[in-house]
C-alpha positions as CSV (number, residue, x, y, z in Angstrom):
1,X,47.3,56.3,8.9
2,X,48.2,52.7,9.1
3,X,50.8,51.1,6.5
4,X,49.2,48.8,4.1
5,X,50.7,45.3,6.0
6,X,49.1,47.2,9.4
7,X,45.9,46.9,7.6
8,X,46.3,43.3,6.1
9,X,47.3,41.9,9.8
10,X,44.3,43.8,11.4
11,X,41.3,43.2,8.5
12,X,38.3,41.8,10.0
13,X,37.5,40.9,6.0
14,X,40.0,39.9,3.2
15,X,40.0,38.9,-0.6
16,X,42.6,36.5,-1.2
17,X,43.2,35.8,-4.8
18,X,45.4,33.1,-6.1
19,X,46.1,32.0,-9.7
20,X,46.2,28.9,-11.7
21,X,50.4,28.3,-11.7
22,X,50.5,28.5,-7.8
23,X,47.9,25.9,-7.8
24,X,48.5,23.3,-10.2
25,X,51.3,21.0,-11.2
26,X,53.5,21.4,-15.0
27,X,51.3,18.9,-16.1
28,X,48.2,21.0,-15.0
29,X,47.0,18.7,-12.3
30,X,46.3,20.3,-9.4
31,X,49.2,20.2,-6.7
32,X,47.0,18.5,-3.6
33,X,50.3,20.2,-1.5
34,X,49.9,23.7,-2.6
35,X,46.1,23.7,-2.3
36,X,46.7,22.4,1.0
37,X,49.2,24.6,2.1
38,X,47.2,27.8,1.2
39,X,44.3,26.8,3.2
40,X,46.5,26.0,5.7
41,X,46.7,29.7,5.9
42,X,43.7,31.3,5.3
43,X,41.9,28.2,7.7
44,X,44.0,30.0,10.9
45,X,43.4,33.3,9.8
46,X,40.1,31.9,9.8
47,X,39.7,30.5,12.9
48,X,41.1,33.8,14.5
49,X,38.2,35.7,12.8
50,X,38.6,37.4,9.7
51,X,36.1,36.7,7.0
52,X,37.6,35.3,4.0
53,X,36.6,35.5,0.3
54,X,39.2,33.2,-2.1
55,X,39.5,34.2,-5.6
56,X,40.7,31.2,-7.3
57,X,41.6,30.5,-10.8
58,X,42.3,27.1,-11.9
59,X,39.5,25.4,-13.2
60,X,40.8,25.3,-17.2
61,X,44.4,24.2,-16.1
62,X,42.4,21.6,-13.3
63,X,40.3,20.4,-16.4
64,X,43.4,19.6,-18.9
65,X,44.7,16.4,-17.0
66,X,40.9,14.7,-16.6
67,X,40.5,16.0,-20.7
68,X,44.2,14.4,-21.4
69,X,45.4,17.9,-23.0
70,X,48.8,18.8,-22.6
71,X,49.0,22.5,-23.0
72,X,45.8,25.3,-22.4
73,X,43.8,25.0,-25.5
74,X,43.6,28.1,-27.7
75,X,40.1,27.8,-28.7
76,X,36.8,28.9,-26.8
77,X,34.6,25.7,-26.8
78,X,37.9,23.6,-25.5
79,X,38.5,26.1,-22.9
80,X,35.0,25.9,-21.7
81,X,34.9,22.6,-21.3
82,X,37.7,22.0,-19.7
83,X,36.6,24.9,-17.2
84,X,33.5,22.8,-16.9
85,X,35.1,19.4,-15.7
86,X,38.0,21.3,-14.1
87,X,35.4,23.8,-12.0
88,X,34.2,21.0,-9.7
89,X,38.0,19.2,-9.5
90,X,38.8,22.7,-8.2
91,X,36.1,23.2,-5.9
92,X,36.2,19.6,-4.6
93,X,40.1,20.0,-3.4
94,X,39.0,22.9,-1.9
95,X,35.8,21.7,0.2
96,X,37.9,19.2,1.2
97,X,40.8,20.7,2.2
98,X,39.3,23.6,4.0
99,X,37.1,20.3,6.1
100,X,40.1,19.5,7.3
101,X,39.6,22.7,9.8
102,X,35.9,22.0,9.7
103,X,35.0,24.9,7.2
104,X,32.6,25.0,4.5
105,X,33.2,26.8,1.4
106,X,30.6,28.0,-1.3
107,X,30.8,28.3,-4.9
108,X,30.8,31.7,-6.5
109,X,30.8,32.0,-10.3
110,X,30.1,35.1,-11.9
111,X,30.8,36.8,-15.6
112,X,31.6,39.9,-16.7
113,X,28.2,40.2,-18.1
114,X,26.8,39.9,-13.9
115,X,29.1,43.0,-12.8
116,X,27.4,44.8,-15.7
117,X,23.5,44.5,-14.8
118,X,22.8,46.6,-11.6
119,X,20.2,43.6,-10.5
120,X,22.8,41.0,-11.0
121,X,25.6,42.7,-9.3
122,X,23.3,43.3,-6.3
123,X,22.6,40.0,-6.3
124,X,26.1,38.5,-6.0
125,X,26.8,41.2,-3.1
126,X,23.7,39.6,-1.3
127,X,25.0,36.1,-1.6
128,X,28.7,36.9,-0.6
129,X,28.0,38.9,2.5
130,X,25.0,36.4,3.4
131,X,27.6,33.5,2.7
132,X,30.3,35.5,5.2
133,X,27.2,36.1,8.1
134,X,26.8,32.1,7.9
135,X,30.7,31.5,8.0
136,X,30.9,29.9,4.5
137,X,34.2,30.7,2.7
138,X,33.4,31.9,-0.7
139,X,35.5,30.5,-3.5
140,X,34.3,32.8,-6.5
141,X,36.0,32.2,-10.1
142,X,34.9,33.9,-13.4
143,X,32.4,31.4,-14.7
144,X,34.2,30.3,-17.6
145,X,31.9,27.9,-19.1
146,X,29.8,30.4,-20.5
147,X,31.5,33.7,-20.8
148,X,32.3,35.0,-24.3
149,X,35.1,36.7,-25.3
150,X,33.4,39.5,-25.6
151,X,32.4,39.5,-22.2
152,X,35.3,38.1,-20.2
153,X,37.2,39.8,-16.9
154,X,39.8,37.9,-19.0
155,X,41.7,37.0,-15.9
156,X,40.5,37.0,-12.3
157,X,42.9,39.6,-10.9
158,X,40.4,41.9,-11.9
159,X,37.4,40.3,-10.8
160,X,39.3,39.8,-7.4
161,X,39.8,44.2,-7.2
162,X,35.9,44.2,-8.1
163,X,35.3,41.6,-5.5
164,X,36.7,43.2,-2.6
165,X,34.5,46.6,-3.8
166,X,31.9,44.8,-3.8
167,X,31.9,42.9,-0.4
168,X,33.5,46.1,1.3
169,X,36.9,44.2,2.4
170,X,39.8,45.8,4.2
171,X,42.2,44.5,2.1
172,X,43.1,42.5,-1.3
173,X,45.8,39.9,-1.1
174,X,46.9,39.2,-4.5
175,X,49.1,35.7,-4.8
176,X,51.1,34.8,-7.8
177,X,54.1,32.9,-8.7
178,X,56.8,36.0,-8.4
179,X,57.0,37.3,-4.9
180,X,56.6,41.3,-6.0
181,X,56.4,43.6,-8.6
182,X,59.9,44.5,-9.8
183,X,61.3,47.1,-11.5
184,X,62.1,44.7,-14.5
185,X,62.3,41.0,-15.1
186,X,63.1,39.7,-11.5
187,X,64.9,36.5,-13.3
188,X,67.6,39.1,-14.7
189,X,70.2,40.1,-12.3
190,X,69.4,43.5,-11.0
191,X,66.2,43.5,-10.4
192,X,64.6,45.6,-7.6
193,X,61.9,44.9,-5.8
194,X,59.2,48.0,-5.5
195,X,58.3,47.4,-2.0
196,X,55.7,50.4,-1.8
197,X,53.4,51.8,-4.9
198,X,51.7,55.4,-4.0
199,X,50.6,55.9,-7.1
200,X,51.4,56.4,-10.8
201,X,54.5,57.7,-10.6
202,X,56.0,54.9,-9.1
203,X,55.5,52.8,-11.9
204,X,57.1,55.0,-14.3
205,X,59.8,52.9,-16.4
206,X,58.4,49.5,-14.5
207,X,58.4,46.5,-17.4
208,X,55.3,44.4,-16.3
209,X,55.4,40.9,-17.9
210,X,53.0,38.8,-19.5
211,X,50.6,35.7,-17.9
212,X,52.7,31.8,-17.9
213,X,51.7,28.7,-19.6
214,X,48.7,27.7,-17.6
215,X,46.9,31.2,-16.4
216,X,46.2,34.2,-18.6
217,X,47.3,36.8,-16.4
218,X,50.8,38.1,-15.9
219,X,52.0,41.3,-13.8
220,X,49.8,44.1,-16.3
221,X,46.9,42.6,-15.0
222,X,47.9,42.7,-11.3
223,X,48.9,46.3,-11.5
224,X,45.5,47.3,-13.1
225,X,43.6,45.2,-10.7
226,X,45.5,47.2,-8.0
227,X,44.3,50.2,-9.4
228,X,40.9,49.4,-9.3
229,X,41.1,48.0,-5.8
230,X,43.4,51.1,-4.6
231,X,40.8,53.5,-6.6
232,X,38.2,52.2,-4.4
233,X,39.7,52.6,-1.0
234,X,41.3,48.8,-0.7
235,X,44.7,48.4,0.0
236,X,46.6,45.5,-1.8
237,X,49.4,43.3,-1.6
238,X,51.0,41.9,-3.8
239,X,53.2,38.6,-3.5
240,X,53.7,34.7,-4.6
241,X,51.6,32.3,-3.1
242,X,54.5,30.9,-1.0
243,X,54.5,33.8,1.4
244,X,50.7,33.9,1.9
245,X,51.6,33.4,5.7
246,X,54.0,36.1,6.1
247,X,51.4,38.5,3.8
248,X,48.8,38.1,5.9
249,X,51.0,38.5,9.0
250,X,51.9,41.8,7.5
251,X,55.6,41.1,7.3
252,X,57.9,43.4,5.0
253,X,57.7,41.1,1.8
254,X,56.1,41.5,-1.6
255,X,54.5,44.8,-2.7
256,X,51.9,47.6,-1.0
257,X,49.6,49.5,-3.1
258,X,48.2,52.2,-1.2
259,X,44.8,53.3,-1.2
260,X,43.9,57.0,-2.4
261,X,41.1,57.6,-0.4
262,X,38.4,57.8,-3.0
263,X,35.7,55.8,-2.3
264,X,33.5,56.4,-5.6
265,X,29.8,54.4,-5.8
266,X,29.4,50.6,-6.5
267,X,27.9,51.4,-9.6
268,X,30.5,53.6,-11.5
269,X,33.1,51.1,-10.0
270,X,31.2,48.2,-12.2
271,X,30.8,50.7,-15.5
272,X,34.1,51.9,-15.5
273,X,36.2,48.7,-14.7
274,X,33.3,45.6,-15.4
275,X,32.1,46.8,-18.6
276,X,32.6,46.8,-22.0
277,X,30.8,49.3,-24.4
278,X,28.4,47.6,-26.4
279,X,28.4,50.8,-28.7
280,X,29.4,54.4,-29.4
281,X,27.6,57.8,-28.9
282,X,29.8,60.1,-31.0
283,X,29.4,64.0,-29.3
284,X,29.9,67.2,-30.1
285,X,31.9,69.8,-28.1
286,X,29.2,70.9,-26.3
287,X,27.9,67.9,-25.4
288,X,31.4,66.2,-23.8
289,X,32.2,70.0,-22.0
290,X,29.0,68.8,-20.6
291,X,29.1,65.6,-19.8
292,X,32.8,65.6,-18.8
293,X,33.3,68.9,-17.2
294,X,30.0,70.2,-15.7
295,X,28.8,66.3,-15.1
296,X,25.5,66.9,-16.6
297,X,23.0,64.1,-18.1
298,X,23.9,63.7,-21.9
299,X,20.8,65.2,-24.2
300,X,20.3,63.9,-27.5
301,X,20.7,67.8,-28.9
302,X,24.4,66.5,-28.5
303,X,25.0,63.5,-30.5
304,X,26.2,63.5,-33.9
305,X,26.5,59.9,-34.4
306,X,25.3,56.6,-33.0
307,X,27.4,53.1,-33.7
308,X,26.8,49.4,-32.9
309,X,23.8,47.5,-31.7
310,X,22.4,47.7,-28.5
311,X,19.5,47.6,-26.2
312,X,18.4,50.3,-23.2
313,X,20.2,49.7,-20.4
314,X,23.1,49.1,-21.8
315,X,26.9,50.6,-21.4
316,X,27.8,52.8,-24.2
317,X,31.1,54.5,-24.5
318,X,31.0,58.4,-25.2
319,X,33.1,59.6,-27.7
320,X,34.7,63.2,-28.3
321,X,34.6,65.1,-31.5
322,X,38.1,63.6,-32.6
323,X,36.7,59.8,-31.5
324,X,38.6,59.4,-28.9
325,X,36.5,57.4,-25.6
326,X,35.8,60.3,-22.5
327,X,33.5,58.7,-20.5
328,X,30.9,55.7,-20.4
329,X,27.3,55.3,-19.6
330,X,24.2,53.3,-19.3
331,X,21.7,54.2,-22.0
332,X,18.1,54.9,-21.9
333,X,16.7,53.9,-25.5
334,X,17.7,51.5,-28.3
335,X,20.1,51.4,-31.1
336,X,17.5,51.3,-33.0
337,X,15.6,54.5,-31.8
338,X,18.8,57.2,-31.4
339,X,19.0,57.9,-35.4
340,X,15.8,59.7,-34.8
341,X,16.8,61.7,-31.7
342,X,19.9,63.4,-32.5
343,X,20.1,67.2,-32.6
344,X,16.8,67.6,-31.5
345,X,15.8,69.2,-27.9
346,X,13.9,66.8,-25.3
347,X,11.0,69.4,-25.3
348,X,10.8,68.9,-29.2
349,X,10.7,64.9,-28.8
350,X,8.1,64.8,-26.1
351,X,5.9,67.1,-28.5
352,X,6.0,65.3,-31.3
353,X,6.8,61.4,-30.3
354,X,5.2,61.1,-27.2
355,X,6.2,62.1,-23.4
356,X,8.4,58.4,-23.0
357,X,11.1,60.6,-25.0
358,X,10.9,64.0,-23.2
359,X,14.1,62.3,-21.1
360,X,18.0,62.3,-21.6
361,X,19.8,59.5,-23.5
362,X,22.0,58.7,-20.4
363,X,21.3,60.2,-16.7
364,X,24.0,61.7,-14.6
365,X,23.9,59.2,-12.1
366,X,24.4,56.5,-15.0
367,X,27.9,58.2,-16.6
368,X,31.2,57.7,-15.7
369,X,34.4,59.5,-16.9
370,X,37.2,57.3,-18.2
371,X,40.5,58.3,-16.0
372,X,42.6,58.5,-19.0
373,X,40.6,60.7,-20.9
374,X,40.1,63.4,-19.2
């Protein structure tokens, strides 16, 4: 099989993501140089003929100088307005930096809330790949101006692995201000630089940081988002913005995270990663041996307990008998109308509340178990 930088030099379609501190300046201006330099390199990469998708953060950091704020503010509303003014600094620089090499870009903002609802998630995968046919260059952010914290990707490494699912790309290029992932702090002496990830045990005894000053991220959310990605079939590499030209020339610099082959549905990718449980569907035994181990449709007979308040169509998370989350699902009824249904057989409902309920609380096809838990 070919190496991971094979696969970057050769990819007919890439996700490049970059985050706010290689874009803007201390004063959280953007840098007109480092914007330019970066489309610089994805421009001749390009020209030559790979489709490109940029996931670019930046828009709160863009939106402090115009808002004369020194530091990120703390607080939701700020945030979201100073995503809302810095948004179109961001994708101005952009539109006109990518003119240079007479390529359009396109505007891309989407929410947690989008990767959750099947229609809306098939709707963003039209756009991209129509945007891609027409030879736009996609700048897609998390559209911070209206997510909630209860809804956020909370930093766009994440949406960027979800991205390059959902467009089918060859590869993820993650860009940050380090140049790799290291085994520790790469500012102490000593350091070493993991040049290859396989899998788990690679990381085993790796101190990942926290995000800077101006983004939210840090290397945690870099590794997960390389999970995802890797989970889905997309190779990744990981390395500072500087070196975008040698990434993407496949030289030996930053780090690879190899693929595992898996290549599970669109869908489950969304639940497991996208989604937040709006409730919990406490089960018995029985209930999570099938659910979890013989992937069967969850029945209300199982259900001891139902918490929070949602609507159908909704993710839920599934819970064991000792509380702990096994899997995660989109549900078929109410908050409201569970109480009623628990411990009874779907033969028994249909009988005596009408045929609509003769049906499982979450189908098969709509459950996903949670890697950790099982």
């Amino acid at each position: 099989m070919d190496s991971v930088r094979d696969r970057i030099r050769t990819a007919s379609r890439l996700v490049v993501k970059v985050g706010s501190s290689s874009l803007t300046t201390s004063q959280g201006t953007i840098d007109v140089d480092r914007v330019d330099a970066l489309v610089d390199v994805l421009a001749a990469r390009r020209t030559a003929g790979t489709q490109i998708v940029l996931v670019s953060s930046g828009a709160i950091a863009a939106g402090l100088g115009p808002l004369g704020l020194s530091a990120r503010p703390r607080d939701l509303a700020t945030q979201q307005a100073a995503a809302s003014v810095g948004q179109g600094v961001l994708v101005a620089r952009y539109t006109s930096s990518f003119a240079r090499y007479g390529l359009r870009v396109g505007q891309v903002l989407l929410t947690a809330d989008d990767m959750m609802r099947r229609s809306h998630h098939v709707n963003a995968q039209r756009t991209l790949s129509r945007l891609l046919e027409l030879g736009i260059v996609p700048v897609v952010n998390e559209n911070d101006t209206v997510a909630t914290d209860e809804i956020r990707f909370g930093d766009n490494d994440r949406l960027a692995a979800l991205v390059a699912h959902l467009t089918r790309a060859d590869a993820l290029v993650l860009l940050s201000d380090v140049d790799a992932l290291y085994d520790g702090d790469p500012r102490r002496p000593g350091a070493l630089r993991l040049q290859e990830v396989r899998g788990p045990q690679d990381l085993v005894g790796v101190e990942l940081g926290k995000g800077g000053a101006v983004g939210t991220g840090g290397m945690v959310t870099k590794v997960q988002a390389a999970r995802i990605a890797t989970g889905a079939g997309v190779p990744v590499v990981l390395t500072a913005a500087a070196h975008a030209a040698q990434a993407l020339a496949g030289a030996d610099i930053g780090t690879c995270f190899h693929p595992d082959g898996r290549h599970p549905g669109t869908r489950l990718l969304w639940l497991a990663h996208a989604t937040t449980g709006r409730g919990r569907l406490h089960l018995d035994s029985g209930a999570v041996d099938a659910v979890v181990g013989r992937r069967k449709s969850l029945l209300p007979a199982g259900v001891t307990a139902v918490e929070g308040d949602f609507a159908a169509g909704d993710p839920v998370d599934l819970c064991g008998p000792l509380g702990g989350v096994v899997a995660r699902g989109l549900v078929n009824f109410d908050a409201g109308e569970i109480p009623d249904l628990l411990g009874r057989s779907t033969r028994e409902l249909g009988l005596s509340l009408g045929p609509e309920y003769e049906r499982e609380l979450i189908h098969r096809d709509d459950i996903v178990i949670l890697e950790s838990h099982h």
